[in-house]
N, C-alpha and C positions, 0 to 999 in steps of 0.2 A: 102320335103325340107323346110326348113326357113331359112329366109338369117336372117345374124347377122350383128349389126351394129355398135357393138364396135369399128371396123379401119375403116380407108379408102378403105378397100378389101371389103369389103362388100360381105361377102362369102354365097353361099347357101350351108350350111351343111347339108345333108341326117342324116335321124335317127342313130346317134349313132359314126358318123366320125367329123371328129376334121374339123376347118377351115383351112386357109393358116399359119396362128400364131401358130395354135397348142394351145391355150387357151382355146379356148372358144367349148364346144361340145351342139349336140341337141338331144334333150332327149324329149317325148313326145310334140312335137312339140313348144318346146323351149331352146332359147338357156342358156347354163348352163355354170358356169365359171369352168375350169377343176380343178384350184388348188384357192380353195378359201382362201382369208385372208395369199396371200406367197405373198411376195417383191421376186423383182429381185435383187432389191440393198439397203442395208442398209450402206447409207454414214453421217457419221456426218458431221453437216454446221454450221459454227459460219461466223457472220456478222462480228461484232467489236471484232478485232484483239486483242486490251487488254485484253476485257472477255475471252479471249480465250488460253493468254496465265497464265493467275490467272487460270483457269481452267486446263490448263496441270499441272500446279505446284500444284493441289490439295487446291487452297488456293482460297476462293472468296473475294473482299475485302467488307468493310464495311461503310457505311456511316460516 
């Protein structure tokens, strides 16, 4: 078993079974990320409101 310590579960995954997330698996006695380089969520974020709305309208402005 190796425990993983990516969450706060702190799981001992056996060769080859997933943890409690389901993420993260153990493989020659380490732990391996199941789905490398995947988002859960891709959200755009704009701080300033104005950038934001020149950016809906396709238009940025200029100095």
């Amino acid at each position: 078993m190796t425990k993983c310590l990516y969450c706060p579960h702190h799981c001992d995954i056996s060769e080859g079974s997933t943890g409690r997330c389901a993420m993260y698996t153990s493989s020659n006695n380490e732990i391996i990320e199941r789905y490398p380089d995947h988002w859960l969520v891709v959200t755009p974020v704009c701080v300033d409101h104005s950038f934001c709305s020149w950016m809906a309208k396709g238009k940025i402005p200029s100095d």
